[in-house]
N, C-alpha and C positions, 0 to 999 in steps of 0.2 A: 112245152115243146110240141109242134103241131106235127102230123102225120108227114110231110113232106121229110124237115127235120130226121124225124126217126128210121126212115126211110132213106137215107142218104146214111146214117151211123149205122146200119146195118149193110148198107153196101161196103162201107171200109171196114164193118167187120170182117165182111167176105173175104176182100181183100186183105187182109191181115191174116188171115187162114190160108190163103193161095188158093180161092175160089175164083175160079171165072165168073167174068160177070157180063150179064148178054142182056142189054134193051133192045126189046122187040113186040110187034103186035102178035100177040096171043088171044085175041079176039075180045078182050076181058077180063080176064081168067083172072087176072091177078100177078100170076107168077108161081114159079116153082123152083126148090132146087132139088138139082139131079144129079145121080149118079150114071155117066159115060165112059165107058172105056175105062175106068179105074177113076176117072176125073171126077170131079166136082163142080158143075157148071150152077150159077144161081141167072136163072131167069126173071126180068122183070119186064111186065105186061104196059106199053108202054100207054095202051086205050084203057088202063083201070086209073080209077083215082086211088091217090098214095092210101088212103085208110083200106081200101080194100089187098093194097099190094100190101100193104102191112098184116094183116086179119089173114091173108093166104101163106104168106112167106113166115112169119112168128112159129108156128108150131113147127117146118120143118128146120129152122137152124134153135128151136128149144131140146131136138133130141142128138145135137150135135156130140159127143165127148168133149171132154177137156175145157166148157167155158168156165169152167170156176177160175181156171189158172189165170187167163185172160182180163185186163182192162176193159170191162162193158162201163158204158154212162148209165145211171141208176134208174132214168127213165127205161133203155130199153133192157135193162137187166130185169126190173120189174115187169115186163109184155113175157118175157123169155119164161120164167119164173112162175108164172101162171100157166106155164102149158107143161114142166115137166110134173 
C-alpha cells in the first residue's frame, strides 16, 4: 500500500473518531493535529508529499487513547505501532 493510500485511511480514521479534517497549504510542514477549543482539528499540508504527511501526522494520532478498541488496516496499524 503506497503512502497516498495510507494517507487517506488515516483521514477516515480521523473521521471515524469525529476529527475535523482541514486541507490546506501549511507551507510544507506536513500537517498536524491539534487541539482547539476543546476540538480536534487534523491538518493536512496540502504542498507536502503524502510520505512526509504521513512521517509528520503518524506519531501524533500514535498517542491517541482508545485505538486498540478501533478497526485500523494492519498496514497503518503497523506505522501507529512503531511510534507508541
Amino acid at each position: 500500500m503506497d503512502s497516498q493510500d495510507l494517507l487517506e485511511h488515516l483521514a477516515e480514521l480521523a473521521a471515524q473518531l469525529g476529527i475535523s479534517i482541514r486541507r490546506t497549504d501549511l507551507g510544507g510542514s506536513g500537517g498536524s493535529l491539534i487541539n482547539l477549543r476543546g476540538r480536534q482539528i487534523l491538518f493536512i499540508d496540502i504542498l507536502a508529499d503524502p510520505q512526509d504527511q504521513l512521517e509528520r501526522l503518524i506519531p501524533d494520532f500514535a498517542r491517541l487513547p482508545n485505538l486498540d478498541q478501533i478497526y485500523i488496516i494492519p498496514e497503518l496499524r503497523q506505522l501507529l505501532d512503531e511510534y507508541k
